[in-house]
Backbone as numpy.savetxt, mean C-alpha at the origin, in Angstrom:
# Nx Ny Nz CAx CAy CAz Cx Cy Cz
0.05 3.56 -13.93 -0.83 3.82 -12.81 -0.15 4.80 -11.87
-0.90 5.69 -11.46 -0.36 7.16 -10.18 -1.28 6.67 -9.01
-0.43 6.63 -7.92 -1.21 6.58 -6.47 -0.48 8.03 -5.98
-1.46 8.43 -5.22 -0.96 9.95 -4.68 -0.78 9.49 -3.43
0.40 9.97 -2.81 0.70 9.78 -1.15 0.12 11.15 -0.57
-0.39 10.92 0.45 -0.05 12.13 1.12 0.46 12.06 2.55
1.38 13.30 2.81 2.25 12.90 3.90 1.69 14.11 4.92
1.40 13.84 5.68 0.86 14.96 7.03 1.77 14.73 8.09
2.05 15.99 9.18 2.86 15.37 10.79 1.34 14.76 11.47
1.70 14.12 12.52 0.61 13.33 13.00 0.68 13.94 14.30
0.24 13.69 15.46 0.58 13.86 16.68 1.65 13.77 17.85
2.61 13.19 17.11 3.55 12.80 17.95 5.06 13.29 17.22
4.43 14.42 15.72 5.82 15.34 15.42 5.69 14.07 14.45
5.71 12.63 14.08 6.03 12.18 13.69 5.33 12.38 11.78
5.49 11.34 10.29 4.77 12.07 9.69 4.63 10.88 9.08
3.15 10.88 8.72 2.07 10.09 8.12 2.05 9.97 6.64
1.88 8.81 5.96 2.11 8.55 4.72 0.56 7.84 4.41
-0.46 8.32 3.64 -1.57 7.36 3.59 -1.21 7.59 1.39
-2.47 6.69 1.05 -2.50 6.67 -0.51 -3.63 7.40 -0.22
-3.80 7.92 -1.15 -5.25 8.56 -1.41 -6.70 7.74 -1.60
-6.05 7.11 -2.94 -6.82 5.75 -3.33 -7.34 4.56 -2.80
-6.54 4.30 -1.87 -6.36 3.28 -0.74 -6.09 3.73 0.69
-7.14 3.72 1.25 -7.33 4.43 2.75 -6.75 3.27 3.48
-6.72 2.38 3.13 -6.19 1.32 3.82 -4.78 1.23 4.42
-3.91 1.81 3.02 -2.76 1.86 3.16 -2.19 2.81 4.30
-1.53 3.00 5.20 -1.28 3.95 6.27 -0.10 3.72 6.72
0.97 4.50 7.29 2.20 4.08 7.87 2.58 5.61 8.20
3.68 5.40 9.33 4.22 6.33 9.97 5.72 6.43 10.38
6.64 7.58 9.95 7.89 7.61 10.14 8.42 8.49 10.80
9.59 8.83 11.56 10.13 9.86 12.11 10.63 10.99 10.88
10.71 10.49 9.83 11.29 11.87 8.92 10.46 11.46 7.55
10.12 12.63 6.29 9.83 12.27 5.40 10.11 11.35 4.66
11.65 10.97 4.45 12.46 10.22 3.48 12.09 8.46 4.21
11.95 8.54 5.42 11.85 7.42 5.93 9.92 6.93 5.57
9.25 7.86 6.07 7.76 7.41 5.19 7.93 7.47 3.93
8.65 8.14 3.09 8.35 7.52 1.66 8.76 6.07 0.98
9.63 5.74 2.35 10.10 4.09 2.02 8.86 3.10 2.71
8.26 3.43 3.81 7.64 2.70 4.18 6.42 2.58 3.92
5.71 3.95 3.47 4.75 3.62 2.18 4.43 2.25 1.12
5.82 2.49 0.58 6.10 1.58 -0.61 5.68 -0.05 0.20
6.65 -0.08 1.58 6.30 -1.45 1.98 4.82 -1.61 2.35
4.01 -0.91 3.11 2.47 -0.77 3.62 1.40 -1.23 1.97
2.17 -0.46 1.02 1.31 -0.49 -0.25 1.72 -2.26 -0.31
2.61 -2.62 -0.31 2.64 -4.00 -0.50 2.25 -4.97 0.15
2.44 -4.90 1.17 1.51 -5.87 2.67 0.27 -5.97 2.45
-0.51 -4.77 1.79 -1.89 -4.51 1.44 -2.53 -5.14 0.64
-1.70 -4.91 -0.74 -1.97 -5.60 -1.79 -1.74 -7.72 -1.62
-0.58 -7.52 -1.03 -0.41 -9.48 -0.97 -1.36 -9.71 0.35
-1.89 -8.87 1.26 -3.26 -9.58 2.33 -4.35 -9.48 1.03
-4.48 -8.78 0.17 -5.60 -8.55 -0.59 -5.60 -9.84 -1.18
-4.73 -10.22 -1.77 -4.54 -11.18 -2.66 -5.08 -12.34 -2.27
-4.42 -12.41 -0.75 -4.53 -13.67 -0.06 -6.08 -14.00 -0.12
-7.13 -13.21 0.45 -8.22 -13.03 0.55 -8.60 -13.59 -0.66
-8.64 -12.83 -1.35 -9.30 -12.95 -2.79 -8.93 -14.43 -3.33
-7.75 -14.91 -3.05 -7.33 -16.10 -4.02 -8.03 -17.03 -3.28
-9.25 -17.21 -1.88 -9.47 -17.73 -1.61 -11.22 -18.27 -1.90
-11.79 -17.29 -2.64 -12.72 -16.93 -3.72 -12.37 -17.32 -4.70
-11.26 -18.06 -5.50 -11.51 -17.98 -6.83 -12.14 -19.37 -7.52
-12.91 -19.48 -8.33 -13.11 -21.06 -8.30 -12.09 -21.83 -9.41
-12.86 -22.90 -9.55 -11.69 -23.95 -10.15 -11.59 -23.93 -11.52
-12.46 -23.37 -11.98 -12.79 -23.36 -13.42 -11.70 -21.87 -13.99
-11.19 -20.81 -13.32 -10.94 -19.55 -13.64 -9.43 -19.53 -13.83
-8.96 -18.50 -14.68 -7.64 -18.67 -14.77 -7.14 -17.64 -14.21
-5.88 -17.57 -13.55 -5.01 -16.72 -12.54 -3.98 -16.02 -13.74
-3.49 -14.52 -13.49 -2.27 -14.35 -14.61 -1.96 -13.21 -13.23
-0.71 -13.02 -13.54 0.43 -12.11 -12.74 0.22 -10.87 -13.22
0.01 -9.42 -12.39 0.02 -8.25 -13.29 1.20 -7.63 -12.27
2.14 -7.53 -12.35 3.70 -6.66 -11.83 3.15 -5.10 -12.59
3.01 -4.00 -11.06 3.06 -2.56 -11.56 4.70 -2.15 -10.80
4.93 -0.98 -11.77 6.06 -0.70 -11.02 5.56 0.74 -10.35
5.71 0.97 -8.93 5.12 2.19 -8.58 6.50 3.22 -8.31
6.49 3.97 -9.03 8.25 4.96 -9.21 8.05 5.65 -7.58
């Protein structure tokens, strides 16, 4: 799986990390190298609130399995 970042300066000089795919995902760093780490964490906060949500929908009858992506 490819998620595309894209990194823009924002208003404050500082520079913006969103996914493409996921508008949701959003975070902001003082230098590039520092949004490309905090990306990674935003993509994850996202995904385990998603989860949370969702696992609260599931019924009793359905079975749960683990899918681990590795995002390089």
């Amino acid at each position: 799986m490819e998620l595309h970042v894209v990194f823009e300066p924002d208003e404050e000089g500082w520079v913006r990390a969103t996914i493409e795919a996921l508008p949701g995902v959003i975070t902001c760093a003082p230098t590039l190298d520092e949004a490309r780490e905090l990306v990674r964490n935003a993509l994850d906060e996202w995904l385990q609130a998603l989860t949370s949500a969702e696992r609260a929908t599931i019924g009793a009858e359905a079975t749960r399995e683990t899918l681990t992506l590795s995002v390089a």
